[in-house]
Predicted model as a PDB file, atoms N, CA, C, CB and O in Angstrom, pLDDT in the B-factor column:
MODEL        1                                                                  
ATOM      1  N   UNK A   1      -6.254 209.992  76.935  1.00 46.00           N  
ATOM      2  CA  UNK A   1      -5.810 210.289  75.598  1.00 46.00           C  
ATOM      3  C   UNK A   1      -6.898 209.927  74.601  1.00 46.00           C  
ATOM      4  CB  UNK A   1      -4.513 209.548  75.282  1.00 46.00           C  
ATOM      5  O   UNK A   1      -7.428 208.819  74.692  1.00 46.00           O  
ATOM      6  N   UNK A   2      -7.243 210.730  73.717  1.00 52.00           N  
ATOM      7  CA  UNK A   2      -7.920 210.479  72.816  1.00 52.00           C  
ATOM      8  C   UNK A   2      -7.582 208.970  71.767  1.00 52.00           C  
ATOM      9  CB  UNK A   2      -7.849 211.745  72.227  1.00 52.00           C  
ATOM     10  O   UNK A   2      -6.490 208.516  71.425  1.00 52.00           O  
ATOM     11  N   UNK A   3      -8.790 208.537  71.501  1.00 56.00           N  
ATOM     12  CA  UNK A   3      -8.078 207.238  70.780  1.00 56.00           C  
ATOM     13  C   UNK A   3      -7.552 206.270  71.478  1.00 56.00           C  
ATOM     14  CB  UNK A   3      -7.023 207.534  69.996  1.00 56.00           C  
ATOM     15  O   UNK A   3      -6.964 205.415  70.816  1.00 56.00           O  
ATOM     16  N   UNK A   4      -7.582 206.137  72.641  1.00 54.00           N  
ATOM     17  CA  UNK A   4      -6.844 205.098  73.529  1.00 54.00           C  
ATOM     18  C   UNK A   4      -7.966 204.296  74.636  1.00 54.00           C  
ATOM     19  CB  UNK A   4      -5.562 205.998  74.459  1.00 54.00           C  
ATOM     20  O   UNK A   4      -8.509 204.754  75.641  1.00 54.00           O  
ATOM     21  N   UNK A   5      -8.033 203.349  74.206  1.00 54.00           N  
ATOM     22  CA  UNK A   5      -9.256 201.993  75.307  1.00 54.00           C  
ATOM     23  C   UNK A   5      -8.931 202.928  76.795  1.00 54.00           C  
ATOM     24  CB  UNK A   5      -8.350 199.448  75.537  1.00 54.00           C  
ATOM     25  O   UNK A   5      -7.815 203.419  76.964  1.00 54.00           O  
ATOM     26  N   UNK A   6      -9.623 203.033  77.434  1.00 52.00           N  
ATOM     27  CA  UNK A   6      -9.543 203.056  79.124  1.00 52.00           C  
ATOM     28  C   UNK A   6      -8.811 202.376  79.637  1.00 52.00           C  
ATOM     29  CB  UNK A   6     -10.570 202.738  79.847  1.00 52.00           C  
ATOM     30  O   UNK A   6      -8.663 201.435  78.858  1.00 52.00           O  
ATOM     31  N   UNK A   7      -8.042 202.174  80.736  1.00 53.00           N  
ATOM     32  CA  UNK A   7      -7.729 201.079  81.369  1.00 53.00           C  
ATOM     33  C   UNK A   7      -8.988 200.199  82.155  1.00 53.00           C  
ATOM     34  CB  UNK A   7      -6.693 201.542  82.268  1.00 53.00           C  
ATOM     35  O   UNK A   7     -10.031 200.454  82.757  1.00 53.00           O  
ATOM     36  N   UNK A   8      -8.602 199.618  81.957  1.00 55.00           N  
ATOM     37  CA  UNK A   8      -9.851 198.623  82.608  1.00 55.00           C  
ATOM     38  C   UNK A   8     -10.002 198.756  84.897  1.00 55.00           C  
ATOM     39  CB  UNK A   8      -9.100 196.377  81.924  1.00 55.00           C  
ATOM     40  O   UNK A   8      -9.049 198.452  85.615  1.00 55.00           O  
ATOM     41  N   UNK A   9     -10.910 199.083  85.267  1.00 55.00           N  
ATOM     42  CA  UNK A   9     -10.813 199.251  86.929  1.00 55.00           C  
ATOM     43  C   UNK A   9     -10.111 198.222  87.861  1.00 55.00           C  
ATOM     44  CB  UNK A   9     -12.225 199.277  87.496  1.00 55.00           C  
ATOM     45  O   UNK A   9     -10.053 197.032  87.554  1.00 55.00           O  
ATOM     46  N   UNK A  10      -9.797 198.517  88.541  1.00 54.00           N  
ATOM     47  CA  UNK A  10      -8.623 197.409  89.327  1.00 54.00           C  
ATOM     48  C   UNK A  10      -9.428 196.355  89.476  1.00 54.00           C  
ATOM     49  CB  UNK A  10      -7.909 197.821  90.933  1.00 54.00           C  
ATOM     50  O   UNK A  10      -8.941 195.357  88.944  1.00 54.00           O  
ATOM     51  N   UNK A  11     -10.696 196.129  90.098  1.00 54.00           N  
ATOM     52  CA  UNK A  11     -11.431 194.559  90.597  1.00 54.00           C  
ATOM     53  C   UNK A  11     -11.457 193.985  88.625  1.00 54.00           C  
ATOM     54  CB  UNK A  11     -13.806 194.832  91.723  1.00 54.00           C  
ATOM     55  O   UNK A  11     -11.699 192.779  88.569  1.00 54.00           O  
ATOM     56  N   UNK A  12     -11.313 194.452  87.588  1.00 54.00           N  
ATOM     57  CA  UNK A  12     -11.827 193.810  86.310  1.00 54.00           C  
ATOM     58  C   UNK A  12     -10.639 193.253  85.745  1.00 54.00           C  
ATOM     59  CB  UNK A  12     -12.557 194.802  85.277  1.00 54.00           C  
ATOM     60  O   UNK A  12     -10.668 192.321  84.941  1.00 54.00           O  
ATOM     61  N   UNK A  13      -9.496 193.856  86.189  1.00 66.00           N  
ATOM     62  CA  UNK A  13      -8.162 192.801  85.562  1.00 66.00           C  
ATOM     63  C   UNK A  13      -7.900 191.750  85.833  1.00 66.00           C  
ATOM     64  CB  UNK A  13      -6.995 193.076  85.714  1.00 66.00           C  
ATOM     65  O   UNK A  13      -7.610 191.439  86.988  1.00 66.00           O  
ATOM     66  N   UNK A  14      -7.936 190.703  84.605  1.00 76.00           N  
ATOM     67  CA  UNK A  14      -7.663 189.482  85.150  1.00 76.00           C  
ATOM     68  C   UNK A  14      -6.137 189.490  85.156  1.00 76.00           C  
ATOM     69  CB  UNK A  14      -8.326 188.299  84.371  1.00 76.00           C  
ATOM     70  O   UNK A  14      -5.269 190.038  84.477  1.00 76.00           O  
ATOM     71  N   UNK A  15      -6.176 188.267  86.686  1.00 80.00           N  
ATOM     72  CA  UNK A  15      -4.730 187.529  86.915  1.00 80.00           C  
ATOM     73  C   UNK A  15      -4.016 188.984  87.843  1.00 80.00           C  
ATOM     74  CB  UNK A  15      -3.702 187.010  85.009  1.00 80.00           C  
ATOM     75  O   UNK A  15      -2.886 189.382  88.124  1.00 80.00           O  
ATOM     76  N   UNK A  16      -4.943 189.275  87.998  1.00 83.00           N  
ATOM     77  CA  UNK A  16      -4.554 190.385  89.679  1.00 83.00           C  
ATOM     78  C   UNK A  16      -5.859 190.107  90.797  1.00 83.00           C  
ATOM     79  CB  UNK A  16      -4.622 192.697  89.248  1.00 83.00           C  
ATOM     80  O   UNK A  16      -6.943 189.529  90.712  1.00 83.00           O  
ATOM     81  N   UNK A  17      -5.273 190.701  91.665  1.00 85.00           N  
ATOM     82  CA  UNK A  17      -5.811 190.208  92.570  1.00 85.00           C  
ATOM     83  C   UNK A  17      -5.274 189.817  94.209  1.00 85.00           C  
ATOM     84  CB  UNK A  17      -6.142 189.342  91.921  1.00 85.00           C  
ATOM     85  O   UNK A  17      -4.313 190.500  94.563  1.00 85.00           O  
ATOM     86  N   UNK A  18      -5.775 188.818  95.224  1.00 86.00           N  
ATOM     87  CA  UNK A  18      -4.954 188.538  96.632  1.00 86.00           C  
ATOM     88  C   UNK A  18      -5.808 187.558  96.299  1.00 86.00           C  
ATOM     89  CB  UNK A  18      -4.884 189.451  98.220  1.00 86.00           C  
ATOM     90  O   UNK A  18      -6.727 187.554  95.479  1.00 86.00           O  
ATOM     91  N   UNK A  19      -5.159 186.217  97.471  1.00 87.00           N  
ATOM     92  CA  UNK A  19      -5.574 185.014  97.340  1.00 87.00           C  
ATOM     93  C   UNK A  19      -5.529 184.898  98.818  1.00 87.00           C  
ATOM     94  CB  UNK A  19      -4.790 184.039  96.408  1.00 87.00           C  
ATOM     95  O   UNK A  19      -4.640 185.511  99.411  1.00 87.00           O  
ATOM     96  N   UNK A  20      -6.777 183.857  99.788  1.00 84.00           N  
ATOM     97  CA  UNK A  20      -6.764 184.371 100.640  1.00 84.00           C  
ATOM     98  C   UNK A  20      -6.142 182.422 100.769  1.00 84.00           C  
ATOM     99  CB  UNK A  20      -8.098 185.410 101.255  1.00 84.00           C  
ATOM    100  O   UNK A  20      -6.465 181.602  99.909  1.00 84.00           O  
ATOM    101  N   UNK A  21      -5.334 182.089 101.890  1.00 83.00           N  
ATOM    102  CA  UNK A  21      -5.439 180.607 102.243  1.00 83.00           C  
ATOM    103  C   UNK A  21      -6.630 180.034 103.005  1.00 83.00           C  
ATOM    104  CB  UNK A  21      -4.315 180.272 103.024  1.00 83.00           C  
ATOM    105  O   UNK A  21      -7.442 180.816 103.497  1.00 83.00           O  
ATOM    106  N   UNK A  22      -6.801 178.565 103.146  1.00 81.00           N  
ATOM    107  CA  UNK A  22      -7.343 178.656 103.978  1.00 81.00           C  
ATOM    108  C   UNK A  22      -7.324 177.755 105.043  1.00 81.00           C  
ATOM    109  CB  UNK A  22      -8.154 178.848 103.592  1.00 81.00           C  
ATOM    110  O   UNK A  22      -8.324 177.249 105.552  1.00 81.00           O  
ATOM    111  N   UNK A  23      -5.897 177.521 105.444  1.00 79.00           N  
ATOM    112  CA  UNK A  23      -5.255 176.607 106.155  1.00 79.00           C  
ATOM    113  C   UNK A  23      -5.355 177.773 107.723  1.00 79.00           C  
ATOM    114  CB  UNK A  23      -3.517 176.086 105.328  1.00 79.00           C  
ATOM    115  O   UNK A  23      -5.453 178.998 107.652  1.00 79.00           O  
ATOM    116  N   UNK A  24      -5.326 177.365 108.374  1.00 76.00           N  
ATOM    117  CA  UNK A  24      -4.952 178.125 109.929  1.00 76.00           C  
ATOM    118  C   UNK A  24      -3.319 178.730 110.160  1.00 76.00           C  
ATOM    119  CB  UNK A  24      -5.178 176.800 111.279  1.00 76.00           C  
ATOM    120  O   UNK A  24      -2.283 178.066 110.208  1.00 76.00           O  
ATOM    121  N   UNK A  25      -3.548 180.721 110.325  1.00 73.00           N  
ATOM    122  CA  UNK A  25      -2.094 180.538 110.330  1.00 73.00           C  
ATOM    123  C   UNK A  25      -1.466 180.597 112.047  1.00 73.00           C  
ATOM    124  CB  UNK A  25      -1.425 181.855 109.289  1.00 73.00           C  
ATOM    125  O   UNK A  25      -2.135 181.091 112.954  1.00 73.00           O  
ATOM    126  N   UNK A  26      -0.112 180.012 112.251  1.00 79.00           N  
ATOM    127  CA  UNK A  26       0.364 179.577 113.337  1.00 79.00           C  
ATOM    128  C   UNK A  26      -0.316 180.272 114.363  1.00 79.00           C  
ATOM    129  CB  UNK A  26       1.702 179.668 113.380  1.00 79.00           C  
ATOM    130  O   UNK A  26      -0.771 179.523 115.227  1.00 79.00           O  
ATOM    131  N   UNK A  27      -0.518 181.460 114.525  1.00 80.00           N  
ATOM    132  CA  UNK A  27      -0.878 182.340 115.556  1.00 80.00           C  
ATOM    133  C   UNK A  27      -2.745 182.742 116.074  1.00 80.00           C  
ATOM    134  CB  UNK A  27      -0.098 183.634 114.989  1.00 80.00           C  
ATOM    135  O   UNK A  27      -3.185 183.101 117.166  1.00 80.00           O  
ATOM    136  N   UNK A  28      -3.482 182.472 114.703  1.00 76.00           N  
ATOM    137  CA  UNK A  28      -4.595 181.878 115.036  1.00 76.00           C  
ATOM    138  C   UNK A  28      -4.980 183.411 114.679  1.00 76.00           C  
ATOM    139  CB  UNK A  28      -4.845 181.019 116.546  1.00 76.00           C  
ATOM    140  O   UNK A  28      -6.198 183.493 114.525  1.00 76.00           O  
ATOM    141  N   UNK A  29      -4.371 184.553 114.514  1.00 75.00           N  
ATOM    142  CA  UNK A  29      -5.038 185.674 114.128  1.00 75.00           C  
ATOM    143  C   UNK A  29      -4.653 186.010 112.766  1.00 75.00           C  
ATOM    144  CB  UNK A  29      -4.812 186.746 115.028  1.00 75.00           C  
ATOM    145  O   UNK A  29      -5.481 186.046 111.856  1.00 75.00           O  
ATOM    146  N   UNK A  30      -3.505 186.240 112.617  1.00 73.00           N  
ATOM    147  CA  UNK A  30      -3.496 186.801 110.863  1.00 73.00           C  
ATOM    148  C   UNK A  30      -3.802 186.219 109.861  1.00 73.00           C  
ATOM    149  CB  UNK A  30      -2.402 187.116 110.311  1.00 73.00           C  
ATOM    150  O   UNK A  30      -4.425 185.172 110.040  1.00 73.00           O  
ATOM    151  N   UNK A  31      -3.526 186.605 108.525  1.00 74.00           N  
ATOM    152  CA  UNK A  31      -4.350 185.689 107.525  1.00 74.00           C  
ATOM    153  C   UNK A  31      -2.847 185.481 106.708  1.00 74.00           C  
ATOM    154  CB  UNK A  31      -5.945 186.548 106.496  1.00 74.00           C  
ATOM    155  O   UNK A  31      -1.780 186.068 106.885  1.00 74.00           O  
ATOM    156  N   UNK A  32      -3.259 184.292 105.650  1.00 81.00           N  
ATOM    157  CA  UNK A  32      -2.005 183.948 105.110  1.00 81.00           C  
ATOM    158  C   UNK A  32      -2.307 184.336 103.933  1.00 81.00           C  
ATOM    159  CB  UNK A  32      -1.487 182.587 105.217  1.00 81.00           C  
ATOM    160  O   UNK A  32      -3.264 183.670 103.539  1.00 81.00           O  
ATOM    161  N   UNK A  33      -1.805 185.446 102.803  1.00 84.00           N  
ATOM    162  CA  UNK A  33      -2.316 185.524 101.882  1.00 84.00           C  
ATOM    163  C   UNK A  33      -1.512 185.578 100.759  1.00 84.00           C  
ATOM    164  CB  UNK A  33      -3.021 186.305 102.019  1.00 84.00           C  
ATOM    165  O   UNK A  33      -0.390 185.551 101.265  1.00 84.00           O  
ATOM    166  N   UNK A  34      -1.336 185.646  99.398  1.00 88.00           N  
ATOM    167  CA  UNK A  34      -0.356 186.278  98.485  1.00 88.00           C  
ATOM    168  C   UNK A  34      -1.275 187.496  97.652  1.00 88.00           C  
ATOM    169  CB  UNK A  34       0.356 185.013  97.383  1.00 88.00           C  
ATOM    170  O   UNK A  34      -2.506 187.473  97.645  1.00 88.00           O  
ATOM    171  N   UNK A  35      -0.528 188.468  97.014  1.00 90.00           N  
ATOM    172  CA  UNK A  35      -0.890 189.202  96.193  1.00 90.00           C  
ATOM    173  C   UNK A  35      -0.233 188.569  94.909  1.00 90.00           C  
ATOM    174  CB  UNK A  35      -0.600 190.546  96.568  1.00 90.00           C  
ATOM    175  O   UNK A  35       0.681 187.747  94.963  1.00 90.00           O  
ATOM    176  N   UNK A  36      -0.696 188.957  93.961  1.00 90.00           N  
ATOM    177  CA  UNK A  36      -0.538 189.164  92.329  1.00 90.00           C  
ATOM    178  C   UNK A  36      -0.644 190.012  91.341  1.00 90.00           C  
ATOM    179  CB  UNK A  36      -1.078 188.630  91.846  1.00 90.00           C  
ATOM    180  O   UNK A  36      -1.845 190.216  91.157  1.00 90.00           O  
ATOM    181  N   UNK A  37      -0.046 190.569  90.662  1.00 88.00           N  
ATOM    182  CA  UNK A  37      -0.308 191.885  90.529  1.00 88.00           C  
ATOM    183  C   UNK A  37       0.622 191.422  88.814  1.00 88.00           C  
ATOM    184  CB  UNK A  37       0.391 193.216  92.024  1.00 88.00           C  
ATOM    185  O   UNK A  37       1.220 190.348  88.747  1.00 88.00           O  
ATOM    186  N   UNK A  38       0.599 192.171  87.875  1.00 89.00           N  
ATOM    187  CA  UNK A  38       1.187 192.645  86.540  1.00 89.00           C  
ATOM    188  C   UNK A  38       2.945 193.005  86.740  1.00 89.00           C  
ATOM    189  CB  UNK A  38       0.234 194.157  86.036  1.00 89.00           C  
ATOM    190  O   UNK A  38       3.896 192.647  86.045  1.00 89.00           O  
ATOM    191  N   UNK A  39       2.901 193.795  87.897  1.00 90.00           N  
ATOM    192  CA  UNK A  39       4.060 194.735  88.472  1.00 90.00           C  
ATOM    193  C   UNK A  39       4.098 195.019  89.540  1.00 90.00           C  
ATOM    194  CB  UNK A  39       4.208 195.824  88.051  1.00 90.00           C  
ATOM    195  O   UNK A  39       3.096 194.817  90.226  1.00 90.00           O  
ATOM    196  N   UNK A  40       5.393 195.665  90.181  1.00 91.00           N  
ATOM    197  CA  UNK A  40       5.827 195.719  91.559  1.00 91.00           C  
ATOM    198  C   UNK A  40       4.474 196.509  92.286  1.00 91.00           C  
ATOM    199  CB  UNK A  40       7.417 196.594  91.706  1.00 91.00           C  
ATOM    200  O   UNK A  40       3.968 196.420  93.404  1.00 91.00           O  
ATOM    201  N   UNK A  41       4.110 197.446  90.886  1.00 90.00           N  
ATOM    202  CA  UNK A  41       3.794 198.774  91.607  1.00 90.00           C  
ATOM    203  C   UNK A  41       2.321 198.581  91.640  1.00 90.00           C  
ATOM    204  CB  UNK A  41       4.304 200.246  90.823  1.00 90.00           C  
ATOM    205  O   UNK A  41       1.675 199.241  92.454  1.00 90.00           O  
ATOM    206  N   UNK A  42       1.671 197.684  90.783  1.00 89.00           N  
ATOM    207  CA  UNK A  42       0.143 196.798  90.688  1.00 89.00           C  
ATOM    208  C   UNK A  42       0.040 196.041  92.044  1.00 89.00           C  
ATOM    209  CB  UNK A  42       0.074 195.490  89.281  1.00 89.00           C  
ATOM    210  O   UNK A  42      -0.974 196.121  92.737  1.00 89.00           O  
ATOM    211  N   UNK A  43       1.409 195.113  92.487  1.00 90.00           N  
ATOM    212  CA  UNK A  43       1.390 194.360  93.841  1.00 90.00           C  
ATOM    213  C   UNK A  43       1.104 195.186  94.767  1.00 90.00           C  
ATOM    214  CB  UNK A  43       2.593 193.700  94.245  1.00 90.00           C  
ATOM    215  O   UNK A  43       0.314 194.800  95.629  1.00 90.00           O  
ATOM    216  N   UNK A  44       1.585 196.364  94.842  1.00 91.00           N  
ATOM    217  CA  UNK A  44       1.712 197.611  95.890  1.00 91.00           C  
ATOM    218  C   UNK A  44       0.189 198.039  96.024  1.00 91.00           C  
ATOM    219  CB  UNK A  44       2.772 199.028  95.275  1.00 91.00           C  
ATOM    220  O   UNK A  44      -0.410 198.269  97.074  1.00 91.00           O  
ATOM    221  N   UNK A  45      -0.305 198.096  94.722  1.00 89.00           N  
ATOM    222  CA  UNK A  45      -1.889 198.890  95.179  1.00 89.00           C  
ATOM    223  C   UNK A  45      -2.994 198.069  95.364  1.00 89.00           C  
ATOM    224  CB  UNK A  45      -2.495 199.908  94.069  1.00 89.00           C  
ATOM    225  O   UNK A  45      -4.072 198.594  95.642  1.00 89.00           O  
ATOM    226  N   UNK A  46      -2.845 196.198  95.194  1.00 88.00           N  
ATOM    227  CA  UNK A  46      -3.202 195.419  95.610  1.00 88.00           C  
ATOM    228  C   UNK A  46      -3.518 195.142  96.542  1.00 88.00           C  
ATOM    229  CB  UNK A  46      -2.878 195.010  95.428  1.00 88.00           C  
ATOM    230  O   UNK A  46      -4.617 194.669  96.832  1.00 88.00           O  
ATOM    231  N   UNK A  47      -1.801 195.580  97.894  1.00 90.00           N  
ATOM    232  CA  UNK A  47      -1.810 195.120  98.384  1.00 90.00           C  
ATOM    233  C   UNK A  47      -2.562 196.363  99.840  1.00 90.00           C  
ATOM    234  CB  UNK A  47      -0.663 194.394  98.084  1.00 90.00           C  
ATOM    235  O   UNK A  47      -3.161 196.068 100.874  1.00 90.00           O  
ATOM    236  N   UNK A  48      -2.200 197.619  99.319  1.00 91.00           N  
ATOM    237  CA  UNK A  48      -2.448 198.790  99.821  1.00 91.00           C  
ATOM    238  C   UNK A  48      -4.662 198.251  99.926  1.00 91.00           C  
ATOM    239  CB  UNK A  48      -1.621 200.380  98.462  1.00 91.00           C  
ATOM    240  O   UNK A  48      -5.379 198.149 100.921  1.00 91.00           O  
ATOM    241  N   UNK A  49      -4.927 198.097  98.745  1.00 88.00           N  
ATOM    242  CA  UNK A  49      -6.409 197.807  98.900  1.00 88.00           C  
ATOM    243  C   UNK A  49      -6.834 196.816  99.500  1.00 88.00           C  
ATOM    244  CB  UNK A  49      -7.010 197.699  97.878  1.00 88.00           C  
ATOM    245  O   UNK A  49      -7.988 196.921  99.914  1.00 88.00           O  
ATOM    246  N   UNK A  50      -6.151 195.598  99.756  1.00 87.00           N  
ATOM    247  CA  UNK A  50      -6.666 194.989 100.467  1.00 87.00           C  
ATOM    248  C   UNK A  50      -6.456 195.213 102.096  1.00 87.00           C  
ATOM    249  CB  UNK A  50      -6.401 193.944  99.983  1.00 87.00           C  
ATOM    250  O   UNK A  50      -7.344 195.029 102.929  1.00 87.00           O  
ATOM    251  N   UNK A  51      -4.980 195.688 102.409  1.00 87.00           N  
ATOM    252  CA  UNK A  51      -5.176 196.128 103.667  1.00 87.00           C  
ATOM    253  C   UNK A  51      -6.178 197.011 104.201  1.00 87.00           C  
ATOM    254  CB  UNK A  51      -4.235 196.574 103.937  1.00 87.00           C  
ATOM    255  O   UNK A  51      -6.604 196.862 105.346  1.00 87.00           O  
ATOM    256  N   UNK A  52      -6.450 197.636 103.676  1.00 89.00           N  
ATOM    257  CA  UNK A  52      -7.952 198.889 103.635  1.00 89.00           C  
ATOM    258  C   UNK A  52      -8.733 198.115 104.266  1.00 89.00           C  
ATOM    259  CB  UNK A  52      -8.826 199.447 102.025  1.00 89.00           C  
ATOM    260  O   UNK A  52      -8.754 197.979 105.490  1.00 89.00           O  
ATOM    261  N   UNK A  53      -9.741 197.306 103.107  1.00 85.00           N  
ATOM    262  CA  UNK A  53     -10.370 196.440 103.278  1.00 85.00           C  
ATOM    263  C   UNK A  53     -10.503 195.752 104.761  1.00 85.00           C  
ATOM    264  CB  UNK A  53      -9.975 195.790 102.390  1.00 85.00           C  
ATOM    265  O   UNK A  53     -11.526 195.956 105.414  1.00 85.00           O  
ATOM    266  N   UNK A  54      -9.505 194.978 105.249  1.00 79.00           N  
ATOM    267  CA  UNK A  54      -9.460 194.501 106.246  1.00 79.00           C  
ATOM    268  C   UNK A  54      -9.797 195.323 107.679  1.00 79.00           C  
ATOM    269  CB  UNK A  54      -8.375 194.020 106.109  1.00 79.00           C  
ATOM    270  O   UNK A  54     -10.576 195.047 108.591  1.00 79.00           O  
ATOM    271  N   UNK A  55      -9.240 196.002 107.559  1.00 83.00           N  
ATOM    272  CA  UNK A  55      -8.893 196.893 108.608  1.00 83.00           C  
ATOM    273  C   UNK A  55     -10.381 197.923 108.839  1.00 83.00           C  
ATOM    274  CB  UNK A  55      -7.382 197.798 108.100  1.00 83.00           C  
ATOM    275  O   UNK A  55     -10.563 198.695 109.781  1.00 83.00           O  
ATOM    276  N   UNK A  56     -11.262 197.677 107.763  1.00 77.00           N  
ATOM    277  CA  UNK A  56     -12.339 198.274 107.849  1.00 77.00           C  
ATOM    278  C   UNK A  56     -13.866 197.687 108.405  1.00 77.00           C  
ATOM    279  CB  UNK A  56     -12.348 198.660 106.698  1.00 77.00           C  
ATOM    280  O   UNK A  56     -14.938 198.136 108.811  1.00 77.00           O  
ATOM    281  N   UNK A  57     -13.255 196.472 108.157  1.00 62.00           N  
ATOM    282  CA  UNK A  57     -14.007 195.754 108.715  1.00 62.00           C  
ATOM    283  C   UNK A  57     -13.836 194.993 110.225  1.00 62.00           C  
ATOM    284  CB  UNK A  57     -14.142 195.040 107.811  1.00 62.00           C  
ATOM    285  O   UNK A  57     -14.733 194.269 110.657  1.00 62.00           O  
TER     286      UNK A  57                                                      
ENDMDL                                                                          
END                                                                             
């Protein structure tokens, strides 16, 4: 829209994000993590990107 700031790119919003632990989880393979997000639907593409991530590596 004309006249309207950009939204800012997903890695630049603060107070979103995944947090990784870094305690050992029970099973010795998965990771223990939380997402944070603004909204359900911010948690969702959080959480959608970080699974990516993982799985790509």
């Amino acid at each position: 829209m004309p006249g309207c700031a950009p939204r800012a790119p997903r890695s630049a919003r603060i107070g979103e994000g995944v947090v990784l632990y870094a305690d050992t989880p029970p099973d010795d393979r998965s990771w223990r993590y939380a997402v944070i997000g603004m909204s359900a639907g911010d948690v969702g593409e959080q959480e959608a990107v970080f699974a990516e991530v993982f799985a790509s590596g």
